[in-house]
C-alpha positions as CSV (number, residue, x, y, z in Angstrom):
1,X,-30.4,-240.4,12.5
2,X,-27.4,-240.6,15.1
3,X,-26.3,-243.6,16.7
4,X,-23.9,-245.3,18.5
5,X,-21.7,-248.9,18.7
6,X,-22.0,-249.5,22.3
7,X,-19.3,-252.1,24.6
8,X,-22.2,-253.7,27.0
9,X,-20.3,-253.1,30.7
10,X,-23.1,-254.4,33.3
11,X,-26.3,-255.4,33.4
12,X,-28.8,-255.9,36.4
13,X,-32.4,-256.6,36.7
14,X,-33.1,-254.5,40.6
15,X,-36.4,-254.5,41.5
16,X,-37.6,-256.0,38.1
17,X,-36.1,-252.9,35.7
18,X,-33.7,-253.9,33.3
19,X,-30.4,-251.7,33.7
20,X,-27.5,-252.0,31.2
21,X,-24.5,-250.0,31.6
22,X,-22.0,-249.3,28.5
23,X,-19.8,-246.7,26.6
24,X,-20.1,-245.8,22.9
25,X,-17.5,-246.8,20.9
26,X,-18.1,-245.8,17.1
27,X,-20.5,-243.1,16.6
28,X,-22.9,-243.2,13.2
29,X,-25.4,-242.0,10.2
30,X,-28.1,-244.2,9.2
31,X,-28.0,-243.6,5.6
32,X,-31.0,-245.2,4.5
33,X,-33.4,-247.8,6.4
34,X,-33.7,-251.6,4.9
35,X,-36.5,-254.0,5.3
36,X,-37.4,-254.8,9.0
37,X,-37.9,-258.3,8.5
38,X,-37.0,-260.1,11.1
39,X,-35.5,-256.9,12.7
40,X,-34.9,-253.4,11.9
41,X,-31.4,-253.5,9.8
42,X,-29.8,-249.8,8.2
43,X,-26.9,-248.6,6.0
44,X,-24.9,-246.5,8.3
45,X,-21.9,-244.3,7.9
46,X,-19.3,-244.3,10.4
47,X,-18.4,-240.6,11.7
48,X,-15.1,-239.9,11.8
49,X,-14.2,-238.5,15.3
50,X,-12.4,-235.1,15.8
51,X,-8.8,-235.0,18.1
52,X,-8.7,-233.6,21.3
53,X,-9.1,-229.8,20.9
54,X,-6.7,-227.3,22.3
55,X,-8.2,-226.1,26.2
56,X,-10.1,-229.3,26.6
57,X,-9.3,-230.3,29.7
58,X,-9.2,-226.8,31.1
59,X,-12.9,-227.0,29.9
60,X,-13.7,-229.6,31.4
61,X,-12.8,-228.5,34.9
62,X,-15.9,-226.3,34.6
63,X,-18.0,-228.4,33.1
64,X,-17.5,-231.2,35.4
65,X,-18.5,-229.1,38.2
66,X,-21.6,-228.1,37.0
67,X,-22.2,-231.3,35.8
68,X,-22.1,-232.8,39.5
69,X,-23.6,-230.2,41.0
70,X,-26.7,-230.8,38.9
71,X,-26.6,-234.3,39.8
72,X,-26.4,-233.5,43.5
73,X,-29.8,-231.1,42.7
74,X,-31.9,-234.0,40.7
75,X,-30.7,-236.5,43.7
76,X,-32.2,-233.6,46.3
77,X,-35.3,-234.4,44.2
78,X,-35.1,-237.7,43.9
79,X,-34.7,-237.9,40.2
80,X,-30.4,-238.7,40.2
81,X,-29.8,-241.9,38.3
82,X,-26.0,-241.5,38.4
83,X,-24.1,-241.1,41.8
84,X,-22.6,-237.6,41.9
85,X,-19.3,-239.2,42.8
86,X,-19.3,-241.8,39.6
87,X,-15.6,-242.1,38.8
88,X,-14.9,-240.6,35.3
89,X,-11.8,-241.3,32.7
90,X,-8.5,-239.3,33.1
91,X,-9.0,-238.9,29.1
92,X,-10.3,-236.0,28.5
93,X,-12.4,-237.0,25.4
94,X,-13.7,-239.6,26.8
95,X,-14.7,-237.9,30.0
96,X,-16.4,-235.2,27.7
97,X,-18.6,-237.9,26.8
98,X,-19.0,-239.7,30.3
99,X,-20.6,-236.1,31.2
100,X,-22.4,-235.4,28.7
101,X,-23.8,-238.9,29.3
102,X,-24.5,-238.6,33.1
103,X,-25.9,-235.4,32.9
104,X,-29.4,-235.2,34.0
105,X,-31.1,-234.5,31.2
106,X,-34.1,-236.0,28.8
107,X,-33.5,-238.5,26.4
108,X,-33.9,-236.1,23.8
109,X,-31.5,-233.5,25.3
110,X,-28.7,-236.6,25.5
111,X,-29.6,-237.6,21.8
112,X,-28.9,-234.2,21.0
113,X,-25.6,-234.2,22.4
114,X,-24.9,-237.3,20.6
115,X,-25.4,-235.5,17.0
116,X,-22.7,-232.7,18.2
117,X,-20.5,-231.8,15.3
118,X,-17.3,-231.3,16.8
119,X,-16.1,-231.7,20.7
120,X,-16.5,-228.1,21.1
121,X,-19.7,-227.9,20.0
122,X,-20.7,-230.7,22.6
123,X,-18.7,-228.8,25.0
124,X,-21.3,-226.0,24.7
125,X,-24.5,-227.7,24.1
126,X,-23.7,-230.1,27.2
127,X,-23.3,-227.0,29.3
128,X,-26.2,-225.2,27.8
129,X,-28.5,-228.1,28.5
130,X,-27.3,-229.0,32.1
131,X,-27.4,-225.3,33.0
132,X,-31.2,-225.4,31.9
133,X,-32.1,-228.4,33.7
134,X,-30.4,-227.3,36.6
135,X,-32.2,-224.2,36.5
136,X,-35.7,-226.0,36.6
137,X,-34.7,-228.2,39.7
138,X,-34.2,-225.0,41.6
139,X,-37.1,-223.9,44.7
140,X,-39.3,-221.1,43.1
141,X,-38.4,-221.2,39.5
């Protein structure tokens, strides 16, 4: 299993739902589950994090495109969660994972993302994904 150390940002309670806003810091591996008394407690093994790949931010051009543009299609639906505007980082690892992040896709297709080998490979699977869930929020399809 795949997690995340997360730096809480915001939190509100609109309309009685509980939002929290953060980033993930540290990604991990649970290597093996201990007793949940009194909470769930793991062994986990950080993952060490890849540099920036050569043609990242050339990448990302692209990506970040079809990234809003999806948002502006699930907020034509009424299912956008994330503003297509939201300001993203001028780092561009870290705005690789702010799109993967607001991308409009199932919990499932983000936790995906989060197991991504390497940067490239999240690259491909966040376009891949968005590009699918784009495609089912189109008239006819």
């Amino acid at each position: 299993m795949t997690g995340t150390i997360a730096d809480i940002a915001e939190i509100e309670a609109p309309e009685g739902h509980l939002v929290v806003t953060g980033h993930g810091t540290r990604r991990f591996e649970v290597t093996q589950w201990l007793d949940d008394d009194p909470y769930p407690q793991a062994e986990v093994e950080f993952r060490d994090e890849e540099s920036e790949p050569e043609g990242l931010s050339d990448r990302l051009v692209t990506l970040e495109i079809q990234v809003r543009d999806a948002l502006q299609k699930a907020h034509d639906y009424q299912l956008g969660i994330w503003p297509v505007d939201v300001p993203l980082s001028d780092d561009p690892v870290a705005k690789l994972w702010q799109l993967a992040g607001i991308s409009p896709l199932s919990t499932l297709d983000h936790y995906t993302l989060l197991q991504s080998a390497t940067l490239g490979d999240l690259v491909e699977h966040t376009t891949r994904l968005v590009d699918d869930a784009a495609s089912g929020l189109t008239p006819g399809s």
